[in-house]
C-alpha positions in Angstrom: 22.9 16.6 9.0 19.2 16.1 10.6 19.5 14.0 13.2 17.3 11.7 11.2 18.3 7.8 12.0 19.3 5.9 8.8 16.6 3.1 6.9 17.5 -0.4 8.1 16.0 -3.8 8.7 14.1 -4.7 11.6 12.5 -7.9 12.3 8.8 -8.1 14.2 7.3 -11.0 15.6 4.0 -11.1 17.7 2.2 -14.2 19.3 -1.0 -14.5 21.4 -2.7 -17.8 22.7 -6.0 -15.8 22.3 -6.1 -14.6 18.7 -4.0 -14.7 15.5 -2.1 -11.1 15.7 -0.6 -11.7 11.9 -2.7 -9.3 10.3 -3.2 -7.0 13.0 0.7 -6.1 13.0 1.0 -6.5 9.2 -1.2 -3.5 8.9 0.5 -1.4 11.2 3.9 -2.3 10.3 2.2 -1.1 6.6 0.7 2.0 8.1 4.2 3.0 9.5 6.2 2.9 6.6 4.2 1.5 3.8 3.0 -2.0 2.0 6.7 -1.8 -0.5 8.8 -1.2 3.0 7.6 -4.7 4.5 7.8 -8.5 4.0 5.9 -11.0 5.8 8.1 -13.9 6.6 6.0 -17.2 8.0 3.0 -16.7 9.9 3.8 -14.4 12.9 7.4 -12.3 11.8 7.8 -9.3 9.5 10.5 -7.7 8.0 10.2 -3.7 8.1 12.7 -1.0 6.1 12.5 1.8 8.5 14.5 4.7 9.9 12.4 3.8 13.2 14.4 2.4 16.1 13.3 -1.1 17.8 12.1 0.6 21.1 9.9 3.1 18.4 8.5 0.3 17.0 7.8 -1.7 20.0 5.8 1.2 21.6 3.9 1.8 18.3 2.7 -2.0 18.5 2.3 -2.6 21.7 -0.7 -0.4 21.7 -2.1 -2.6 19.4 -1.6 -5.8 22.1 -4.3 -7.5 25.0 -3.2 -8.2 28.1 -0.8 -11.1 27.7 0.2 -10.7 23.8 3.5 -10.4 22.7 6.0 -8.5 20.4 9.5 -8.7 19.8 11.3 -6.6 17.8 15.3 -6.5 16.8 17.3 -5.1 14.3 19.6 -6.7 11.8 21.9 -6.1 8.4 23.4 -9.5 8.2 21.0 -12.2 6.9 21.5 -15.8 4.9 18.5 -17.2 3.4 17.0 -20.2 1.3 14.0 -21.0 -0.5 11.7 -19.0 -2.8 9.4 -17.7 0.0 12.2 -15.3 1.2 12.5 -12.1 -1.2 16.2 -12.1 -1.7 16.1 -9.4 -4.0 13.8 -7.0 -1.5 16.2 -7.8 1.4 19.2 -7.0 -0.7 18.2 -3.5 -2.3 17.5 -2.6 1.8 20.8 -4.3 3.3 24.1 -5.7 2.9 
């Protein structure tokens, strides 16, 4: 056994009222654990398959915020969607 905390989903929004922080935290959610382990869902949340904990990823990210910019990230494994901008098949090959 390593030690090593399992793969699972975690969920990553940011929001600024000075500047667009999408691509800034697309990148580094990328960067972390690479483009296949993430899915951008809307215009400010991402979906990330990583052994990383929530606090882990908050720290990494927040280095990336100003002064007043936000990020909130939770973990999840239980997840309903609809419509064909969610990918249903990428959610279920890292989930239940």
């Amino acid at each position: 056994m390593t030690g090593q905390p399992l793969p699972g989903l975690r969920v990553v929004v940011g929001w600024s009222e000075r500047r667009n922080l999408c691509a800034l935290i697309g990148d580094a959610l990328e960067a972390i654990a690479g483009a296949g382990e993430v899915r951008k869902l809307g215009d400010d949340a991402y979906v990330i398959h990583t052994p990383l904990s929530t606090a882990a990823l908050r720290d990494w990210l927040r280095e990336l915020l100003d002064e007043g910019e936000n990020v909130f990230v939770a973990e999840f494994e239980i997840w309903s969607s609809h419509g064909a901008g969610v990918d249903a098949k990428w959610l279920l090959a890292r989930g239940h």
